[in-house]
N, C-alpha and C positions, 0 to 999 in steps of 0.2 A: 240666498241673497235676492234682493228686489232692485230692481230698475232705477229704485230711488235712492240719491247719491247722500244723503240727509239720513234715509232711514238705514241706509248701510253701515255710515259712520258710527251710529247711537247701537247700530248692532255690532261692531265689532269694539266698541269701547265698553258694552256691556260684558262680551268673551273676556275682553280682558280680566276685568273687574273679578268677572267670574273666576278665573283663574288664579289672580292675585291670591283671592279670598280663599282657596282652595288650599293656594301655599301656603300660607298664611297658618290655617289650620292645620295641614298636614306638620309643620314646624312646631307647632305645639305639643302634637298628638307625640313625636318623638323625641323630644325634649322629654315630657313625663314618663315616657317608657323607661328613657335612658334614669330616672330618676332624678331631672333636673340635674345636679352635679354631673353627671357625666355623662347626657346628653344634652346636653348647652349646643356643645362644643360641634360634637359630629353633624348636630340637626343646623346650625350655623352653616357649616362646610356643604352638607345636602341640600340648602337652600340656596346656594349660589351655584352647586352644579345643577342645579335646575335653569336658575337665571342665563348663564353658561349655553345650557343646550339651548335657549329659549331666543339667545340672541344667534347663535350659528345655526340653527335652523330652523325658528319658528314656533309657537306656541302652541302647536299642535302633537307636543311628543308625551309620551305616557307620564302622567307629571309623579304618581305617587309611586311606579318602579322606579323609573329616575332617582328620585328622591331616594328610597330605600336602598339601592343598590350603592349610593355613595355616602349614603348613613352609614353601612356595614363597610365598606373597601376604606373606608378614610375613620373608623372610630377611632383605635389607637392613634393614629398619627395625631389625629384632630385636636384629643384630648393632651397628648403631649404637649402641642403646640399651646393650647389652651390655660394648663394649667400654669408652664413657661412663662406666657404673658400675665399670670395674676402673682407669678411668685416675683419677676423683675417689674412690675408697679406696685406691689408692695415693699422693694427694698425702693423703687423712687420716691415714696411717699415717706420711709422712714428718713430720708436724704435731706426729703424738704423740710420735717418735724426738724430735723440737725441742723437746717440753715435757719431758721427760724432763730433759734437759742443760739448761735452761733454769732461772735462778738468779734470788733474789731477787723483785721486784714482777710482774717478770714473767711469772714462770711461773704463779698464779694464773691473770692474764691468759690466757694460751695455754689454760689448761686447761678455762675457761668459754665460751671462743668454739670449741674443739674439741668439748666436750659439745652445744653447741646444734648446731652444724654436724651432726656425726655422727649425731643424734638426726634432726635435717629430714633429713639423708639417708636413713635407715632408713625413715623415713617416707615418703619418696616412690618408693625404689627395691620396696615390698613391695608398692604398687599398679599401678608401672609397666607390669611385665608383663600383669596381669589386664586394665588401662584398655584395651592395644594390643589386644588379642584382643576385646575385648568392643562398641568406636566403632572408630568412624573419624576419627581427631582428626589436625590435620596434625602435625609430628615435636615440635612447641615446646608445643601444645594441650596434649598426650597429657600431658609431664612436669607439665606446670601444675594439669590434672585432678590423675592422682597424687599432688601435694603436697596441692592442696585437700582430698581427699579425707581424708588423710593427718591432715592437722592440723587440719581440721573435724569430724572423726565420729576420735575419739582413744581410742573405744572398741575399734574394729577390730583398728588395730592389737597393742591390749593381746589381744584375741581371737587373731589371728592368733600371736602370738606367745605363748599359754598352747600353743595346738594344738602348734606348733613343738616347744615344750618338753616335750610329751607323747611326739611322735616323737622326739626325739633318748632322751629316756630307754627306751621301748620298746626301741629300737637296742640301745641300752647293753646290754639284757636280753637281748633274743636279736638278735645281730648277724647272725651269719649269714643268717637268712632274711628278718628285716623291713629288714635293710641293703638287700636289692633293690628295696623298695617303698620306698626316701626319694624319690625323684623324685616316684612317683604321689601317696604322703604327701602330699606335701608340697605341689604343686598341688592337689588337693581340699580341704585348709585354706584355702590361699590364696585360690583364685578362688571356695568357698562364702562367707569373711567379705566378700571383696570384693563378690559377686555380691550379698550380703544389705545392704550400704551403698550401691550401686550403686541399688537401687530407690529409694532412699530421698533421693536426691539430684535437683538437674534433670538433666536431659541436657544436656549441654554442644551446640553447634550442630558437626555433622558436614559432612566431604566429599561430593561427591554420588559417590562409591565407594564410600561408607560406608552407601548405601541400604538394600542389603541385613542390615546388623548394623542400620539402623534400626530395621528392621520385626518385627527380634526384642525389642524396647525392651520392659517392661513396665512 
């Protein structure tokens, strides 16, 4: 570092960058290992426990162990949760094809228990990932957290979801370049609102594998 308070800034907004960029790639790199389908999901989960250590301690921690050690400890899980979420949005999506054609008294019906549904789903699925990286909760725990969190603190979400819609416009703007950064984007959103309603909550009671993510509790 230098004296100079100007040239400090521009150097630590370049580490960042750096590192961003780092993720960014690294997310890639194990997504195609996993063969795409089945690693989406774990290198998603790897990518906010990195975010995760990045905000309880600093940018300075081994980004591509990190990363791999929570690719491998969270695959299964990751993938379950993953595929879960693509088999319950596609039966919402067959719900909505049904309200659509759907006549008469009915379809009101259809279209208010679709709203609620779809809404608790978004709701749970935007914490899911963060809660898995963050406890140790057993598979049923983890989605229950998610939801509590989800639709007790309904500020988050509205949070999470402004950030979202800041990145997708950025995109919009310049696609090219910030198009490679929707991954990172998009996890540093997620797991800052979650990590910031996460304190603010109890801690749910953990696995005894879960020790370790205990003792990072704050």
């Amino acid at each position: 570092m230098t004296g100079n308070a100007v040239v400090n800034r521009l150097f630590q907004a370049l580490e960042i960058f750096v590192k961003v960029t780092a993720l960014n790639a690294v997310w890639l790199l194990f997504t195609v290992l996993g063969l795409g389908v089945f690693g989406f999901f774990p290198a998603a989960a790897a990518l906010l426990a990195v975010v995760r250590k990045w905000l309880m301690e600093g940018m300075d921690i081994p980004l591509f162990r990190t990363f791999a050690a929570s690719y491998k400890s969270e695959f299964v899980k990751a993938n379950l949760y993953g595929f879960l979420i693509v088999l319950y949005g596609w039966v919402l999506f067959v719900n909505y094809q049904y309200m659509q054609i759907a006549t008469g008294w009915l379809q009101p019906v259809i279209a208010v228990g679709f709203i609620i549904t779809a809404v608790l789903f978004l709701l749970t699925v935007t914490f899911l990932f963060p809660s898995l990286v963050h406890f140790r909760l057993s598979f049923a725990e983890n989605i229950k957290f998610a939801f509590l969190l989800g639709v007790t603190k309904f500020y988050l979400p509205v949070l999470a979801g402004a950030g979202l819609m800041l990145v997708y416009h950025a995109v919009l703007y310049v696609p090219g370049i910030l198009g490679f950064f929707i991954p990172s984007m998009t996890g540093l959103i997620l797991m800052s609102v979650t990590y910031l309603g996460m304190r603010k909550v109890p801690v749910p009671k953990q696995s005894p594998a879960g020790s370790e993510a205990s003792a990072c509790q704050v």
